[in-house]
MARVO-899998 format. One record per residue (C-alpha): residue number from 0; residue in three letters; chain; x negated, y, z. Coordinates in Angstrom, 1 decimal, always signed. Last residue first. Example, Ala and Ser with C-alpha at 12.3 -4.5 7.8 and 13.67 -1.06 7.14 Angstrom:
BEGIN
(1; Ser; A; (-13.7; -1.1; +7.1))
(0; Ala; A; (-12.3; -4.5; +7.8))
! end
This chain:
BEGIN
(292; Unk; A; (+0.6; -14.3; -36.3))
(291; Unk; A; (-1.1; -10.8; -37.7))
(290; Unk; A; (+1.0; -8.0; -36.2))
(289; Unk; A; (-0.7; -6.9; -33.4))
(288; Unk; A; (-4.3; -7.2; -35.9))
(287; Unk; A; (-2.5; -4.7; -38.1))
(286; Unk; A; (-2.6; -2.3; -35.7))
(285; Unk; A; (+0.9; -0.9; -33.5))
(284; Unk; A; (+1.5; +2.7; -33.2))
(283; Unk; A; (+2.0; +3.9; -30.1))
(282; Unk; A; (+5.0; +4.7; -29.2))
(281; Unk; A; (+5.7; +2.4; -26.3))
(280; Unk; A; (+2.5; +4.1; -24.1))
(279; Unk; A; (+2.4; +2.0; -21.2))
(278; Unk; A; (+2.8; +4.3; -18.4))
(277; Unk; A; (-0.1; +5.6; -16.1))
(276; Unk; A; (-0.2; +5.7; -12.4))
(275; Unk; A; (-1.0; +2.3; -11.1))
(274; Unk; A; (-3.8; +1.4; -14.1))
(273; Unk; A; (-5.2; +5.2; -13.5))
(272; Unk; A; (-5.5; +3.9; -9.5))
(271; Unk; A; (-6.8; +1.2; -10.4))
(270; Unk; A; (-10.0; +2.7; -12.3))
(269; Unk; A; (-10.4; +5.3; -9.6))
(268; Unk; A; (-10.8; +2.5; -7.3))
(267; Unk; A; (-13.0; +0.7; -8.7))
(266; Unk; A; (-12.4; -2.9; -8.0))
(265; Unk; A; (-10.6; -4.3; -11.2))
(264; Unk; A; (-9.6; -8.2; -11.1))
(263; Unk; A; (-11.6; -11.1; -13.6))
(262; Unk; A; (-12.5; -13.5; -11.6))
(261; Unk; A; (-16.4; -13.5; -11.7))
(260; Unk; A; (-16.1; -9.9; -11.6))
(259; Unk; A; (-13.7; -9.6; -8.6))
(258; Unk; A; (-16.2; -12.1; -6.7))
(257; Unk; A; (-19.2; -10.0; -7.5))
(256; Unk; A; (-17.7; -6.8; -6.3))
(255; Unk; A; (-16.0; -8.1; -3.3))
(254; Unk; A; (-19.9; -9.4; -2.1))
(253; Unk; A; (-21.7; -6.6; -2.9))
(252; Unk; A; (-18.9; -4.3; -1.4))
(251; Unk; A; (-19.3; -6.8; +1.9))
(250; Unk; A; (-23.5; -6.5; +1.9))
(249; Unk; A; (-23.0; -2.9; +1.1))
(248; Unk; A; (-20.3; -2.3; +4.4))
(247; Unk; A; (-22.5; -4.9; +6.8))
(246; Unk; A; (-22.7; -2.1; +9.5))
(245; Unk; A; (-19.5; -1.5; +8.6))
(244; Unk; A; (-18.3; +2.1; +7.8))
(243; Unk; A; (-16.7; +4.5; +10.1))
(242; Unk; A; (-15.9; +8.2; +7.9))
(241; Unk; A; (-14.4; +10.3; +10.4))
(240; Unk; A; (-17.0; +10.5; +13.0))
(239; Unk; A; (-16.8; +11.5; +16.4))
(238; Unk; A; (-19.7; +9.3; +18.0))
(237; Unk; A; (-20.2; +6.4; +15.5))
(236; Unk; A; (-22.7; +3.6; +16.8))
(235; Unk; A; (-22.1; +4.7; +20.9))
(234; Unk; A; (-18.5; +5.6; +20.7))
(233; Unk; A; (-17.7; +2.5; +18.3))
(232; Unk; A; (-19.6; +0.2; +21.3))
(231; Unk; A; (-17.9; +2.1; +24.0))
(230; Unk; A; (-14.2; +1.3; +22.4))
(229; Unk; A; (-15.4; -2.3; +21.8))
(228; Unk; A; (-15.7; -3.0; +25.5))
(227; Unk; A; (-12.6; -4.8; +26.1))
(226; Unk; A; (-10.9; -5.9; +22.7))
(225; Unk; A; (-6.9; -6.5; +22.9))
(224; Unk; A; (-6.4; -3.2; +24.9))
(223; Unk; A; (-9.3; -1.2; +25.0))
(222; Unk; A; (-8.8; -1.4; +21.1))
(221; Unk; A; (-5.4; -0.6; +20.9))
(220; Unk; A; (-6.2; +2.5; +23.5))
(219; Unk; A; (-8.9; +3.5; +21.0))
(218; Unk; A; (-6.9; +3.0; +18.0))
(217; Unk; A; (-4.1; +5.2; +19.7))
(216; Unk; A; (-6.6; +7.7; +20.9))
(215; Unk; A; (-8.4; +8.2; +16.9))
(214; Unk; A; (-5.3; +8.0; +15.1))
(213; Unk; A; (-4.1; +11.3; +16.7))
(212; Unk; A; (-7.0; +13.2; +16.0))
(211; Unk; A; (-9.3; +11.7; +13.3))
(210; Unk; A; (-10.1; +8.1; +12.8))
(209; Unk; A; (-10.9; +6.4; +9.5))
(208; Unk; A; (-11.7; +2.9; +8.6))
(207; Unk; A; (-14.8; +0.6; +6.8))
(206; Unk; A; (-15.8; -1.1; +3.8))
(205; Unk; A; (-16.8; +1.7; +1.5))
(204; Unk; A; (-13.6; +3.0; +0.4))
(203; Unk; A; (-11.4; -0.4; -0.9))
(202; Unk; A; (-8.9; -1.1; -3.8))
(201; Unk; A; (-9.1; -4.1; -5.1))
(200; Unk; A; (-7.4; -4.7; -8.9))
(199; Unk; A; (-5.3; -7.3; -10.9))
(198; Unk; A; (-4.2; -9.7; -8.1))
(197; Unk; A; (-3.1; -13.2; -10.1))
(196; Unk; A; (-2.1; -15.1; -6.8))
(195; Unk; A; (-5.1; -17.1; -7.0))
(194; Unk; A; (-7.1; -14.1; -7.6))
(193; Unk; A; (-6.0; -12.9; -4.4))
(192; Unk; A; (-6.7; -16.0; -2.5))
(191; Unk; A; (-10.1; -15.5; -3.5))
(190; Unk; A; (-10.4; -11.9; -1.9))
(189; Unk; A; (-9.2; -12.5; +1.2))
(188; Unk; A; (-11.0; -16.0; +2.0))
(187; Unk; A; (-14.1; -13.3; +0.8))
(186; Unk; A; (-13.4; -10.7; +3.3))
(185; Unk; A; (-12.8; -12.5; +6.4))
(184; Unk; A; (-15.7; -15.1; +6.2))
(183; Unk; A; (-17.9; -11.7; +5.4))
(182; Unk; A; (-17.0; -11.0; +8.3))
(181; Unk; A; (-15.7; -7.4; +8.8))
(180; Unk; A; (-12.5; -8.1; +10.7))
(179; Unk; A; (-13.8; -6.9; +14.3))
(178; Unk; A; (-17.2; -5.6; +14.3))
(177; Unk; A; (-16.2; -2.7; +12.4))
(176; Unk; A; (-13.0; -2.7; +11.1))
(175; Unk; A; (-12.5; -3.1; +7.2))
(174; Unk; A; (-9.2; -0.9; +6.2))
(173; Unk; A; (-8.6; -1.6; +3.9))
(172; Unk; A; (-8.4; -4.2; +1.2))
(171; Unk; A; (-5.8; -2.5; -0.7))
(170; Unk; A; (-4.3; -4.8; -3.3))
(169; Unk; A; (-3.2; -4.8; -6.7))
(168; Unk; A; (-0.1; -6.2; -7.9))
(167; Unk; A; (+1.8; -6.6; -11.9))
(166; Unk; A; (+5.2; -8.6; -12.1))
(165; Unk; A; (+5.1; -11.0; -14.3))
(164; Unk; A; (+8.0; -12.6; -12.5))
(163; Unk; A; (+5.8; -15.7; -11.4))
(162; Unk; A; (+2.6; -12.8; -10.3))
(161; Unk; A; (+5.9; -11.6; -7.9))
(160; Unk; A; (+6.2; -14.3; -6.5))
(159; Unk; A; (+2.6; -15.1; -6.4))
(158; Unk; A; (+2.0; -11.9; -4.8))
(157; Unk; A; (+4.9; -12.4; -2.2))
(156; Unk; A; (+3.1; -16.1; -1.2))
(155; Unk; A; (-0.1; -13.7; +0.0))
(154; Unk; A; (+1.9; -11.8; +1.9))
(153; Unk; A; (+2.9; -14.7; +3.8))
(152; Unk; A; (-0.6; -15.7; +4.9))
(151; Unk; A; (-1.5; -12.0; +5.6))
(150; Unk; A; (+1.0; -11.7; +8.6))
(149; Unk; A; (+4.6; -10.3; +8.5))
(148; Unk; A; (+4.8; -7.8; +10.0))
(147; Unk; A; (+5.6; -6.2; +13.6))
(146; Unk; A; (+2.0; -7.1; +14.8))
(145; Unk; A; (-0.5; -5.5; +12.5))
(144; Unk; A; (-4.1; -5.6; +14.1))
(143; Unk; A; (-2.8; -7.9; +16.9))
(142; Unk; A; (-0.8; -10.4; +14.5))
(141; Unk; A; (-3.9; -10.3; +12.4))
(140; Unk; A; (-6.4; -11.7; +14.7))
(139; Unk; A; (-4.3; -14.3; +15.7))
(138; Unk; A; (-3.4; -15.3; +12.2))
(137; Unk; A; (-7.1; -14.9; +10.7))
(136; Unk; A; (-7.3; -13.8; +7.1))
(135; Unk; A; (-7.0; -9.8; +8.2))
(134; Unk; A; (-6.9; -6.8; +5.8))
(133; Unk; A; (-4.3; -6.9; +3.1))
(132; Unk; A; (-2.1; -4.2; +2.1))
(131; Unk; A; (-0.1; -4.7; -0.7))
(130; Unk; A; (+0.9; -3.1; -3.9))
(129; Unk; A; (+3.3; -3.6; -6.6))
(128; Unk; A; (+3.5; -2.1; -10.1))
(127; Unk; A; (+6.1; -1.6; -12.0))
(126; Unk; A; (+6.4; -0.4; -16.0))
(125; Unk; A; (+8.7; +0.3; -18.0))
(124; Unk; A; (+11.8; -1.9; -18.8))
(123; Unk; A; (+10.5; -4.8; -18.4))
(122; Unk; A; (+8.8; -4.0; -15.0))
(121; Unk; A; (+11.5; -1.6; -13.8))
(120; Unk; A; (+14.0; -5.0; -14.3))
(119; Unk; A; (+11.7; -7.2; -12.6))
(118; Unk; A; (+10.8; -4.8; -9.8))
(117; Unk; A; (+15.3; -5.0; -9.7))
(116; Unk; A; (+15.5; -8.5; -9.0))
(115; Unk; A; (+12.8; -8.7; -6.9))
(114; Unk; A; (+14.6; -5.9; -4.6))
(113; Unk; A; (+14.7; -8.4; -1.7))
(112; Unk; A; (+11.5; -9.6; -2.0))
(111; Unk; A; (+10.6; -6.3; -0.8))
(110; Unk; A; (+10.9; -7.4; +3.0))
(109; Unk; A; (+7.8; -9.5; +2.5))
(108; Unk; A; (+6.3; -6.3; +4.1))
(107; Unk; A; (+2.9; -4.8; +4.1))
(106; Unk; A; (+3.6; -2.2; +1.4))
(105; Unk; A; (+3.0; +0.5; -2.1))
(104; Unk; A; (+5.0; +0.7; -4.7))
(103; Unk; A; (+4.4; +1.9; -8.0))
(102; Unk; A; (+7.4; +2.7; -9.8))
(101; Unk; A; (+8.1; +3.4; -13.4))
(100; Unk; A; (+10.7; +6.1; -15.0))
(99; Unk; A; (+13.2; +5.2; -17.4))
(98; Unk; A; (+16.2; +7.2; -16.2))
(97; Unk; A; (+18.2; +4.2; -15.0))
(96; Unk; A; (+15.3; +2.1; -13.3))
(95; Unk; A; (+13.8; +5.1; -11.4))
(94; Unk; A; (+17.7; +5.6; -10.4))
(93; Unk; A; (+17.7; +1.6; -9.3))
(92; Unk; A; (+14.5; +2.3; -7.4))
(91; Unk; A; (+15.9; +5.5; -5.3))
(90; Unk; A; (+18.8; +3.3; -4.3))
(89; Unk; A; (+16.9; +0.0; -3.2))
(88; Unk; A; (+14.9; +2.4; -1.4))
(87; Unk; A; (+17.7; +3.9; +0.4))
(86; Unk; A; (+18.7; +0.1; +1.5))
(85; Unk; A; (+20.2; +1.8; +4.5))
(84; Unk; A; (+20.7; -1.9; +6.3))
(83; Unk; A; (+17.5; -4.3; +5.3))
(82; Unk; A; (+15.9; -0.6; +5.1))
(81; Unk; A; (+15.7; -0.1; +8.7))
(80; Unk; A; (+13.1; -3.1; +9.4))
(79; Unk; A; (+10.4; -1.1; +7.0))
(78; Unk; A; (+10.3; -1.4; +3.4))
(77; Unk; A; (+9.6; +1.9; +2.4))
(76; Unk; A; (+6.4; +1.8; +4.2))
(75; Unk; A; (+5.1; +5.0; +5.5))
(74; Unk; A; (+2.8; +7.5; +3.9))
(73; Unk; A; (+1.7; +5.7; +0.6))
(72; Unk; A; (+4.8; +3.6; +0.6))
(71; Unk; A; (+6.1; +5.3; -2.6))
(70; Unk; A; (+5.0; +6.3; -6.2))
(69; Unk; A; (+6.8; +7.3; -8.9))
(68; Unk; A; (+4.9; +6.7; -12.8))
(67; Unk; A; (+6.4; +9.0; -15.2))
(66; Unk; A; (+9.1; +9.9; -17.8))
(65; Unk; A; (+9.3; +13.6; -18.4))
(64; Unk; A; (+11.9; +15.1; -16.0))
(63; Unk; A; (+15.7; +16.3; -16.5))
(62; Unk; A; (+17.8; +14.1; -14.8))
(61; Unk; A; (+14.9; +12.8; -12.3))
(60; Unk; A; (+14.6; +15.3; -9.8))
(59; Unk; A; (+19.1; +15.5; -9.4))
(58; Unk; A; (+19.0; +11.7; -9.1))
(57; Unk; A; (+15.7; +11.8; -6.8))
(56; Unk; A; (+17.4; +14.2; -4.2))
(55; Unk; A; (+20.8; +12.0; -4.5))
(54; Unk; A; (+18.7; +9.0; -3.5))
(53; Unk; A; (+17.1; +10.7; -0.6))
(52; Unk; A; (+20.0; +12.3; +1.0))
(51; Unk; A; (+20.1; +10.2; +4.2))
(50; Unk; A; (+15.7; +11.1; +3.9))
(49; Unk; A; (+15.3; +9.0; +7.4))
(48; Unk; A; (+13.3; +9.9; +10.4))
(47; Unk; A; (+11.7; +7.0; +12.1))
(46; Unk; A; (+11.5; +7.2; +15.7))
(45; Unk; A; (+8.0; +5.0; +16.2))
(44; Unk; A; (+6.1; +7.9; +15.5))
(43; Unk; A; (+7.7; +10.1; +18.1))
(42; Unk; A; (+9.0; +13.1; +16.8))
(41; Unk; A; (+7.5; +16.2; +15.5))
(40; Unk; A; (+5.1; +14.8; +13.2))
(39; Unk; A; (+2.7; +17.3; +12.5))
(38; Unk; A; (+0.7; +15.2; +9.3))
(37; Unk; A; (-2.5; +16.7; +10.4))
(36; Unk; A; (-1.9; +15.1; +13.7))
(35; Unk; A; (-3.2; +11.6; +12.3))
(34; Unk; A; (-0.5; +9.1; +13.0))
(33; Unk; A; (-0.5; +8.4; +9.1))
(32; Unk; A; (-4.1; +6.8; +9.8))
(31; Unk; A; (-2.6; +3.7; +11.3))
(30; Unk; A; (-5.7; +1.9; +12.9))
(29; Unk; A; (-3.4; -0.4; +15.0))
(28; Unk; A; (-0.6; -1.6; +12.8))
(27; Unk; A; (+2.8; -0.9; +14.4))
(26; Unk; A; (+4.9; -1.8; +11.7))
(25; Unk; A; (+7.9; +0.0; +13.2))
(24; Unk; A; (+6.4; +3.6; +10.2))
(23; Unk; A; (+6.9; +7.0; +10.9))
(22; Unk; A; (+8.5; +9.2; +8.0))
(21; Unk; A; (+11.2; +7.5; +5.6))
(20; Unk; A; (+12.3; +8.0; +2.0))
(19; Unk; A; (+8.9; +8.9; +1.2))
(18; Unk; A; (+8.2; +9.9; -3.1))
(17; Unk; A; (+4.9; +10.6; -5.1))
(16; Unk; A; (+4.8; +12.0; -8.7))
(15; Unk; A; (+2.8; +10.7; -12.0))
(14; Unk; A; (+1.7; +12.4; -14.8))
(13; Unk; A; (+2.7; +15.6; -15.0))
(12; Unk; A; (+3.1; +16.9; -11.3))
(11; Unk; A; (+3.3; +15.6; -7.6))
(10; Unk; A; (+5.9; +15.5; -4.7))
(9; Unk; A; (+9.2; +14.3; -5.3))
(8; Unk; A; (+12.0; +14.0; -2.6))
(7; Unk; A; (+12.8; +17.8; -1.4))
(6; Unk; A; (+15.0; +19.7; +0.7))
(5; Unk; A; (+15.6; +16.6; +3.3))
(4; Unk; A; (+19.0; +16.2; +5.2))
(3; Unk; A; (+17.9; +14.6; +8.2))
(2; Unk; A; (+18.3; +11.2; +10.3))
(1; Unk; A; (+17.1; +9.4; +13.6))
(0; Unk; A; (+15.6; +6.3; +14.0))
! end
């Protein structure tokens, strides 16, 4: 990793703002779109630069703003192997925490655990949502697809933590890869073990992935790698596309909407993503019915 005195922290207006500490990601996760060229990384992926002056960047945002949700983890995980020693997110969270914003939080790693004590605090306080990534029910399958975190299993046991603190989570299922983890097997053990752990929303895009330049020859390599032959198959059935859905993609959103209405969890996406960036309103009024007993 290497480090760099950023300009800015926040990105975003009015009603919610977006934050990365770090750029690149250790995960190693085969479809990462964030390795797209569009993003112009200058150094290697893997080298991840670190924000040093993150926290005071935030502090000096945050002094005079409006109150709003902050979001992280959208770019690269903010709870990578490097933040068990910088602990710059622990930093910018306990500033969110101290000038009343909320945080939305977005990552594969059990690593957050470690800031429970402080999700609990923004939660009480305001408002904190957490959000993981799931994709992969098998082990094997998912120590290939994501193989420097830890695997679906165990992020499973961080929802219910976090569902025991009270502790809101939603969860990305995406992305779907064709003929690889888009069973409906795959997606259903997924989707019932989030309502178990008490998942309030699914966020997907059509059951499928992405791939543009960048992303595109590192997924391909990956998948001449672990998956001989399946490199020709995408070539033939998608060409240069962007947009890669399943074969099966409205049999699978068939299937993750009826289970998220017969439990209960949100799977719009534009309806989550107002949940995630919009603060309980604590001056509004309450009605008589809140204060019949």
């Amino acid at each position: 990793m290497h480090f760099v005195e950023a300009k800015g922290i926040l990105n975003g207006t009015g009603g919610h703002f977006g934050m990365n500490i770090y750029r690149g990601c250790t995960h190693g996760c085969i479809y990462c779109d964030s390795r797209s060229k569009c993003y112009q990384f200058t150094h290697s992926f893997e080298d991840i630069e670190v924000k040093q002056n993150a926290p005071e960047l935030l502090e000096k945002a945050l002094r005079n703003a409006k109150p709003a949700m902050i979001g992280t983890g959208a770019m690269s995980d903010p709870y990578m192997h490097c933040e068990e020693s910088l602990h710059l997110t622990r930093k910018c969270l306990e500033l969110i925490l101290k000038y009343g914003f909320g945080a939305a939080i977005q990552t594969k790693a059990d690593r957050i655990l470690q800031d429970i004590d402080l999700l609990d605090e923004i939660n009480r306080n305001t408002k904190c949502v957490v959000q993981m990534t799931l994709t992969t029910w098998d082990d094997d399958l998912c120590a290939i697809l994501e193989p420097n975190v830890c695997n679906t299993k165990r992020r499973i046991e961080v929802l219910k933590q976090l569902r025991d603190r009270g502790i809101p989570t939603i969860v990305w299922l995406t992305p779907i890869l064709p003929f690889i983890n888009d069973t409906e097997e795959n997606v259903e053990a997924i989707l019932r073990a989030c309502a178990d752990a008490g998942v309030k929303g699914i966020i997907d895009f059509g059951m499928g992935l992405t791939l543009r330049e960048g992303d595109r020859e590192y997924y391909y390599s990956a998948l001449d790698k672990y998956f001989p032959g399946m490199k020709q198959r995408y070539i033939r059935h998608y060409g240069n596309a962007y947009e890669l859905p399943s074969p099966d993609s409205r049999k699978l959103t068939a299937l993750l909407r009826s289970i998220c209405e017969e439990k209960g969890m949100m799977y719009k996406p534009e309806e989550c993503f107002e949940y995630m960036n919009t603060l309980p309103d604590k001056n509004k009024q309450m009605s008589i019915f809140d204060l019949q007993t």
